[in-house]
Residue frames as qw, qx, qy, qz and C-alpha x, y, z in Angstrom:
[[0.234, 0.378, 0.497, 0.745, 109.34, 85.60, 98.74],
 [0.128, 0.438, 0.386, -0.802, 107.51, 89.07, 98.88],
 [0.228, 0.327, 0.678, 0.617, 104.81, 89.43, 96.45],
 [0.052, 0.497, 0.200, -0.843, 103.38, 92.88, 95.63],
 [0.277, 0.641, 0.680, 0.225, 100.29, 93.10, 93.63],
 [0.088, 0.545, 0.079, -0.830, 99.47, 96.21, 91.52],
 [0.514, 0.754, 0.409, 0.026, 97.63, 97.28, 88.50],
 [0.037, -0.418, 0.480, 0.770, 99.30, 99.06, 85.42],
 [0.617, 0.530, 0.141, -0.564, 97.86, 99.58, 82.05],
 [0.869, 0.327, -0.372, 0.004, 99.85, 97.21, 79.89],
 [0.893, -0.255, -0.030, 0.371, 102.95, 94.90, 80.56],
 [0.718, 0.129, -0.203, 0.653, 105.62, 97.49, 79.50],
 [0.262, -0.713, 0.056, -0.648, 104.62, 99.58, 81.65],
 [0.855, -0.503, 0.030, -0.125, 104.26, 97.11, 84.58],
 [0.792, 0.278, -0.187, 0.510, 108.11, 96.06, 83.39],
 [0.203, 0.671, -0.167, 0.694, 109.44, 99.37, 84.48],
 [0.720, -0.620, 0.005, -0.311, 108.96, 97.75, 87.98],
 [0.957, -0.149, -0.245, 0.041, 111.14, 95.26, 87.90],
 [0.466, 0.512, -0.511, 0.510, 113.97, 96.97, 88.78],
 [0.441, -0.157, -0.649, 0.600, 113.22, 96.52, 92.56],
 [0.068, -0.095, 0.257, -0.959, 111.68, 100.58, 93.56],
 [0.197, 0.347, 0.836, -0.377, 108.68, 100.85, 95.09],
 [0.127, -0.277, -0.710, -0.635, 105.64, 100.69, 93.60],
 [0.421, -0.013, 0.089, -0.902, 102.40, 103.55, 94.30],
 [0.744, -0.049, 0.145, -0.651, 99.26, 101.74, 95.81],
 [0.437, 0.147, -0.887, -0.038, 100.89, 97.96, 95.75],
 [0.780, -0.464, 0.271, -0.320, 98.89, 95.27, 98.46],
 [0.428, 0.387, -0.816, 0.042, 101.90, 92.71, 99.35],
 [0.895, -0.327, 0.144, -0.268, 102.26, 89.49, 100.88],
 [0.094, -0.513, 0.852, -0.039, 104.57, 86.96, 102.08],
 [0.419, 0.079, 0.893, -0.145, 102.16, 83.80, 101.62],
 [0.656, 0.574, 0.304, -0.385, 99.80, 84.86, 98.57],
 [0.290, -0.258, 0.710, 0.587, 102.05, 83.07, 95.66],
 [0.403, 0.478, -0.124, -0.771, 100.37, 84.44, 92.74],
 [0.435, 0.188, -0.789, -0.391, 100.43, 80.87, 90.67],
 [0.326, -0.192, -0.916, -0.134, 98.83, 78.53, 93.45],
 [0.010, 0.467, 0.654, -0.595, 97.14, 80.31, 95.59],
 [0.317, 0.228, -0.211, -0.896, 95.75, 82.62, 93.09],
 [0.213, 0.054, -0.907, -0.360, 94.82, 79.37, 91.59],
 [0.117, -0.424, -0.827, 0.350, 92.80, 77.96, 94.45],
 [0.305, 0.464, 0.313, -0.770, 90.93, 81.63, 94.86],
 [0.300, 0.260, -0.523, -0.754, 90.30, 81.03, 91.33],
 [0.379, -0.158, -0.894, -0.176, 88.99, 77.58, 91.34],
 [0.002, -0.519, -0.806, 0.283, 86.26, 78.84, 94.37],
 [0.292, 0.419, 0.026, -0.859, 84.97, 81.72, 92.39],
 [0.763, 0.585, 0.168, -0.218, 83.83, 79.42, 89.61],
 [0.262, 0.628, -0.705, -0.201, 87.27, 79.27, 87.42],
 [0.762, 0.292, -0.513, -0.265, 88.29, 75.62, 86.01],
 [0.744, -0.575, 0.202, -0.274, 88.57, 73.13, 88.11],
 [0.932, 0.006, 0.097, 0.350, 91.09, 70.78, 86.51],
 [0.209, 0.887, -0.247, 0.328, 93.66, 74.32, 86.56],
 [0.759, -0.190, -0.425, 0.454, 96.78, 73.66, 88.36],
 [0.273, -0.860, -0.138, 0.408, 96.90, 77.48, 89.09],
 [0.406, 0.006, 0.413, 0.815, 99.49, 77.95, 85.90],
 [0.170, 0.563, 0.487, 0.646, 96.51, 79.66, 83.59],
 [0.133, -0.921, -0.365, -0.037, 95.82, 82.50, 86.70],
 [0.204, -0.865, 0.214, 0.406, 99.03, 84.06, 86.39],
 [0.861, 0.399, 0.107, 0.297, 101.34, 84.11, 83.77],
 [0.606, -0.488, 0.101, 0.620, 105.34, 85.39, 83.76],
 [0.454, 0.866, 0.194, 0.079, 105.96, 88.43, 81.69],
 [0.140, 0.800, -0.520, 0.263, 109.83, 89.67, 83.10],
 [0.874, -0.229, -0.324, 0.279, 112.53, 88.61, 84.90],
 [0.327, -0.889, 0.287, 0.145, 115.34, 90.63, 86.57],
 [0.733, 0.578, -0.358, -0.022, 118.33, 89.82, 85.14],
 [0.017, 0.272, -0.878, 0.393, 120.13, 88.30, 88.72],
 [0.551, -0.149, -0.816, -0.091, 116.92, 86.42, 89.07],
 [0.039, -0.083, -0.564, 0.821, 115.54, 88.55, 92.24],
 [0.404, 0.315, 0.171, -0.841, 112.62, 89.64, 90.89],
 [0.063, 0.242, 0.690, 0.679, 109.86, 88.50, 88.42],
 [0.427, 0.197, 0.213, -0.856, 106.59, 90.07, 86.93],
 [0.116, 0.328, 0.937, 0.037, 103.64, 88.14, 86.78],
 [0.333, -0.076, -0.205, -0.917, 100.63, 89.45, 85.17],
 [0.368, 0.112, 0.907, -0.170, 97.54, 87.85, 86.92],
 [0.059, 0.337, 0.758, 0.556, 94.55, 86.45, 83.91],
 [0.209, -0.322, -0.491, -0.782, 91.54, 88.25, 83.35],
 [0.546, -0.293, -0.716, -0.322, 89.63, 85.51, 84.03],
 [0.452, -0.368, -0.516, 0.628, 90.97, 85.90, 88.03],
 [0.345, 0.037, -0.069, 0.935, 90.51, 89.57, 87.80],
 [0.516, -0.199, -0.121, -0.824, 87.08, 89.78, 86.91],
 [0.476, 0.024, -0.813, 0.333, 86.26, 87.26, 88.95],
 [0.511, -0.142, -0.414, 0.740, 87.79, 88.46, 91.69],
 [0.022, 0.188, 0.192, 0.963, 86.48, 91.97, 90.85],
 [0.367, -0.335, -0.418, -0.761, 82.74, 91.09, 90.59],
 [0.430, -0.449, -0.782, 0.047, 82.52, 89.89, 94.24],
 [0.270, -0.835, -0.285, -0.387, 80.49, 92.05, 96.63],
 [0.124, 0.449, -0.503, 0.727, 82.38, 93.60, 99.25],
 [0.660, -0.395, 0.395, -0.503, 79.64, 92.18, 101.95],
 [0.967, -0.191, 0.020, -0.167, 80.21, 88.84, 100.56],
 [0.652, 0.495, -0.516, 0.254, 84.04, 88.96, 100.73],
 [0.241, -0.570, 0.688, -0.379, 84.61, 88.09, 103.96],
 [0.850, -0.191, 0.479, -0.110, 83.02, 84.50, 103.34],
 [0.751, 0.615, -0.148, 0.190, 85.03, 84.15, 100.02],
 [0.057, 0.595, -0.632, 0.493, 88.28, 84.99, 102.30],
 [0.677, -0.427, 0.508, -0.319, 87.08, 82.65, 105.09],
 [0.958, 0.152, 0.214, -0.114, 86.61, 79.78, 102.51],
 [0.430, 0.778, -0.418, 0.188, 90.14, 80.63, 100.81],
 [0.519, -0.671, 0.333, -0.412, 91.49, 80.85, 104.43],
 [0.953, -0.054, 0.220, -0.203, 91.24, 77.00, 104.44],
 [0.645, 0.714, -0.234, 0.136, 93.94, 76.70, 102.15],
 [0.838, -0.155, -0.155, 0.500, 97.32, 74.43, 103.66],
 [0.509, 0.478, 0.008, 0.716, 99.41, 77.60, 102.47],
 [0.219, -0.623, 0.097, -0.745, 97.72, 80.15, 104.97],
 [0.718, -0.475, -0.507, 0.046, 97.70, 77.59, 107.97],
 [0.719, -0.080, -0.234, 0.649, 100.78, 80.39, 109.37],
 [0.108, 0.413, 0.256, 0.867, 98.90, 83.24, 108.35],
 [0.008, -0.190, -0.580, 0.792, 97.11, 85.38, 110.43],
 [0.242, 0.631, 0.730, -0.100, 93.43, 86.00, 109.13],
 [0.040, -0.878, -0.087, 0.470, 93.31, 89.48, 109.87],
 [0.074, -0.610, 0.374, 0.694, 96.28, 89.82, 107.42],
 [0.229, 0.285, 0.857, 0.363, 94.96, 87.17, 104.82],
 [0.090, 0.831, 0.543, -0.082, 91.41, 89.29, 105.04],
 [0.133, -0.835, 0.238, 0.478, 93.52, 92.81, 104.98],
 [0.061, -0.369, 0.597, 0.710, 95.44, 91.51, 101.40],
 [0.258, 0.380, 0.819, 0.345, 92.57, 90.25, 100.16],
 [0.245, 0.897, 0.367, -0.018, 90.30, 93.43, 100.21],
 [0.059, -0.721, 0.265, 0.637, 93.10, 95.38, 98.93],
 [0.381, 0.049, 0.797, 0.467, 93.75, 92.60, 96.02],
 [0.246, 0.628, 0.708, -0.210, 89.72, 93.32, 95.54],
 [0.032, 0.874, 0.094, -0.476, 90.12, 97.01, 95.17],
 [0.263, -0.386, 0.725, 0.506, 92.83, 95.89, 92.41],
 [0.257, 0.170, 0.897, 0.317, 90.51, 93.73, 90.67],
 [0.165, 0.706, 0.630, -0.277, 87.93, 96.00, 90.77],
 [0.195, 0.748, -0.100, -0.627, 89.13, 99.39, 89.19],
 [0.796, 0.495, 0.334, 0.093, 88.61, 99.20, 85.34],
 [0.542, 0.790, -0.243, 0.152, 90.86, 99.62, 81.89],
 [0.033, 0.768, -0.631, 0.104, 93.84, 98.48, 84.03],
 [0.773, 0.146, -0.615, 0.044, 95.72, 94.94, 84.46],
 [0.520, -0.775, 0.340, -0.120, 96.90, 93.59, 87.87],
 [0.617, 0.549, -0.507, 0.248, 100.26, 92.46, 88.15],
 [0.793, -0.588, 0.054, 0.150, 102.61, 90.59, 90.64],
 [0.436, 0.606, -0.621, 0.239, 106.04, 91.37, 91.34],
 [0.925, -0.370, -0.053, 0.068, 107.73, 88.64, 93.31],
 [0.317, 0.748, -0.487, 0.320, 111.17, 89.41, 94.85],
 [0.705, -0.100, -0.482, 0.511, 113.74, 86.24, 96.76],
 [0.417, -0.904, 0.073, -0.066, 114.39, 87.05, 99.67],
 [0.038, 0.767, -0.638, 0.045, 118.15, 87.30, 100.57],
 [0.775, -0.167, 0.595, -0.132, 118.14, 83.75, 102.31],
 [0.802, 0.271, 0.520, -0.111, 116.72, 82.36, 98.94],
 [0.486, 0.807, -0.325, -0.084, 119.18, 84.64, 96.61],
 [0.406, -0.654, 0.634, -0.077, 122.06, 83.31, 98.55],
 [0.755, 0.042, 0.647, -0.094, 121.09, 79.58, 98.05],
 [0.719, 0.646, 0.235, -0.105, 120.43, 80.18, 94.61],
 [0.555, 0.787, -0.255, 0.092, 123.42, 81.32, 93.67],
 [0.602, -0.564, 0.566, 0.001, 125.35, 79.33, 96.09],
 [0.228, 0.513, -0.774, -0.292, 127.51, 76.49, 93.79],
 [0.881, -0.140, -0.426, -0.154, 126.08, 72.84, 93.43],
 [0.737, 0.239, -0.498, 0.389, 127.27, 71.34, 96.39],
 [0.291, 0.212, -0.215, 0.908, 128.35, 74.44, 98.17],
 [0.140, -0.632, -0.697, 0.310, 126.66, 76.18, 101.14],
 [0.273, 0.829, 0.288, 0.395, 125.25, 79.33, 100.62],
 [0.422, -0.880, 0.216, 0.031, 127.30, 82.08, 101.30],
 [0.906, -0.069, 0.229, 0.351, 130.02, 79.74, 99.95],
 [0.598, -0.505, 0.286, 0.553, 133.46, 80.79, 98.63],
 [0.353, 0.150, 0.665, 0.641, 133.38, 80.03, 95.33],
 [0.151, 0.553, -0.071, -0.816, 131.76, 83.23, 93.18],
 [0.448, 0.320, 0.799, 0.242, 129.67, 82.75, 90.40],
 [0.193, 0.367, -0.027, -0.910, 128.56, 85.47, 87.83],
 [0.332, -0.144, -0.738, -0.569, 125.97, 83.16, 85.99],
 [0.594, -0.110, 0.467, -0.646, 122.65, 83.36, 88.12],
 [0.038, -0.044, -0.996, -0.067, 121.29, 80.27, 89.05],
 [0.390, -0.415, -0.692, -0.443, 117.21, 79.26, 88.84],
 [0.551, -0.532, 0.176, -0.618, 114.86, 80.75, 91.80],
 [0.042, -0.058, -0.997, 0.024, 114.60, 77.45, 93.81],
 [0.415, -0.471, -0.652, -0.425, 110.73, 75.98, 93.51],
 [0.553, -0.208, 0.244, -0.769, 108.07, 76.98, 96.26],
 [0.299, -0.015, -0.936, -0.185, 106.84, 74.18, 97.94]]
């Protein structure tokens, strides 16, 4: 999955994304999944500890082949996220860091999407949003037939469910 964080002033605005074009002053990633990892940064700023990571993001679109959705991340993550100092974000990113999910990640680039996220969370009157778009691999599969490798013969015109992140 690629997920590209940005900021828009409401959701239907932020909608008018989903069609895939690029989006003015996004910070992406390939490893920051906007439900648990968001979670986890949430839960070491102070946020709830018994969260499973569901209440820092929440789904607002879909695409209609199921490539794409928009995720709007919560407030609560935003200001947060927002209100930490910029000298102390590099131990708030170290302590993230730690995190099973980022064991593939390179620091540098973990530290590099987090002070852009920052700059997100920081500017006021605007929401931040995620758009998350399958990669081909994972469209393929998805819409491959029960059974059936992907890429398979058989043709379906009913999209099938993302498959789960694990």
């Amino acid at each position: 999955m690629r997920f590209e964080y940005f900021v828009a002033p409401d959701d239907e605005t932020a909608v008018l994304t989903i069609d895939g074009g690029e989006i003015d002053g996004a910070v992406a990633s390939h490893v920051v999944d906007p439900a648990s990892v968001l979670g986890q940064l949430e839960r070491l700023l102070g946020g709830p500890t018994a969260d499973d990571g569901l209440r820092s993001a929440q789904l607002v679109a879909e695409s209609p082949d199921g490539a794409r959705l928009l995720i709007r991340l919560s407030n609560h993550l935003v200001t947060l996220f927002g209100m930490v100092r910029p000298a102390t974000l590099d131990d708030v990113v170290k302590h993230w860091s730690r995190s099973r999910r980022f064991r593939r990640a390179e620091p540098e680039d973990l530290h590099a999407f987090a002070a852009g996220l920052h700059e997100l969370c920081r500017g006021g009157g605007k929401r931040v949003y995620c758009r998350a778009t399958a990669d081909e691999s994972e469209l393929a599969a998805a819409m491959a037939p029960a059974g059936a490798p992907a890429g398979g013969a058989e043709n379906s015109d009913e999209p099938r469910p993302l498959p789960r992140r694990r």
